[in-house]
C-alpha positions in Angstrom: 29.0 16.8 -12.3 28.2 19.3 -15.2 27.9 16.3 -17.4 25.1 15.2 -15.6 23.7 18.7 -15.2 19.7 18.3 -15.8 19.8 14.8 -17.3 16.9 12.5 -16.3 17.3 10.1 -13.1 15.6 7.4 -11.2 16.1 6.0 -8.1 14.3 4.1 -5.7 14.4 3.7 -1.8 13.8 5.7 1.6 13.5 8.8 2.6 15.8 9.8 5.6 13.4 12.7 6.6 15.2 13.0 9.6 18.7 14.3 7.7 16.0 16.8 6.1 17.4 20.2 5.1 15.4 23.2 4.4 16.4 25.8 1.8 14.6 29.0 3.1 14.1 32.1 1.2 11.6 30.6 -1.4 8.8 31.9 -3.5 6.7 30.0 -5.6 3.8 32.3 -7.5 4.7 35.3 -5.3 4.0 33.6 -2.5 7.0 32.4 0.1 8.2 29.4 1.3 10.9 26.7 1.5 11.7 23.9 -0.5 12.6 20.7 1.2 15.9 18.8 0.6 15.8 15.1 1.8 18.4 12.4 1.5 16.9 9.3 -0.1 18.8 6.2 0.8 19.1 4.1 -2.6 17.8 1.1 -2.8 20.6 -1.9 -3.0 23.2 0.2 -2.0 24.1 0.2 1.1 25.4 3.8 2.9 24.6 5.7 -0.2 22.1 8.3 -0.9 21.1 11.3 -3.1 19.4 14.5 -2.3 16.2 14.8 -3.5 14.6 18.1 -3.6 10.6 17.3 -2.4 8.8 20.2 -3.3 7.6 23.8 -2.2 6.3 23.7 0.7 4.5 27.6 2.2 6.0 29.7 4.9 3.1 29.3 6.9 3.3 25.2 7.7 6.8 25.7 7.9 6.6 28.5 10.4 3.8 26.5 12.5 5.8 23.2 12.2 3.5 21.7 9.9 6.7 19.7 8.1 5.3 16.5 9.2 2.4 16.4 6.8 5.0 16.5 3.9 6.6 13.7 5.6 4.4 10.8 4.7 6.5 8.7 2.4 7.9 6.9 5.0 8.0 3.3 3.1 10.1 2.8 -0.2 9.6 5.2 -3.1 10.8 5.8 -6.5 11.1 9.4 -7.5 12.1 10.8 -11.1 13.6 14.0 -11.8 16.4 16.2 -13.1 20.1 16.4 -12.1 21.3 19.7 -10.4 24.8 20.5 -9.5 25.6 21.6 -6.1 25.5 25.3 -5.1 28.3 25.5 -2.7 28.4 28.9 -0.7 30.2 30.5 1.9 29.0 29.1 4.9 30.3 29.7 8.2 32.2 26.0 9.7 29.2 25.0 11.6 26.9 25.2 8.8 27.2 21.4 7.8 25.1 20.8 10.8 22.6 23.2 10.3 18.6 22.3 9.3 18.1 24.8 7.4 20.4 26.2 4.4 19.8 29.0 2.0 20.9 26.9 -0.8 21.6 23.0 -1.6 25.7 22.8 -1.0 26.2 19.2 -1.3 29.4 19.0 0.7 28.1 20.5 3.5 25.3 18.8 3.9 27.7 15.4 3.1 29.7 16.3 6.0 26.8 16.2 8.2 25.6 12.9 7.5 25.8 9.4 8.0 26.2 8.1 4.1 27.7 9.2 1.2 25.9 11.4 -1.0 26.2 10.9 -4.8 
């Protein structure tokens, strides 16, 4: 994967909002948060999906469960963006399962869900 590191992507399909994880701890201009890590299920193949990191999203909405409203791309989309590698960590066994995540391990999450991450 460090080949790929931070090379421009495309890919187009669905968002599987409900396989959604949250990476807590975040700040964006000194203010905190949580970034929002959703599975998108590409487009023409079937079972396969990649992690697509959606955006900051404040501590506030998150803590009144106000996730919804970041939710509304529910039809086919095509997002753009960077590659990142995975940032495994030391996660207890029952963390695959877990919503939210204090950083984007991509085997975890993979072991979690339905498809097969790329």
């Amino acid at each position: 994967m460090a080949a790929l590191e931070n090379r421009f992507a495309m890919a187009a399909g669905q968002y599987d909002c409900a396989n959604e994880r949250i990476v807590v701890l975040q700040t964006w201009q000194g203010q905190v948060g949580v970034q929002l890590v959703t599975p998108l299920l590409i487009e023409g193949m079937p079972d396969t999906a990649v992690l697509v990191n959606r955006g900051w999203v404040p501590q506030s909405d998150y803590e009144a469960g106000l996730l919804q409203k970041y939710q509304n791309d529910t039809g086919r989309v095509q997002v753009e963006g960077y590659l990142a590698s995975s940032q495994p960590g030391r996660d207890d066994p029952g963390s695959a399962a877990r919503k939210e995540v204090y950083r984007v391990d991509v085997a975890a999450v993979q072991a979690a869900l339905p498809d097969d991450l790329l």
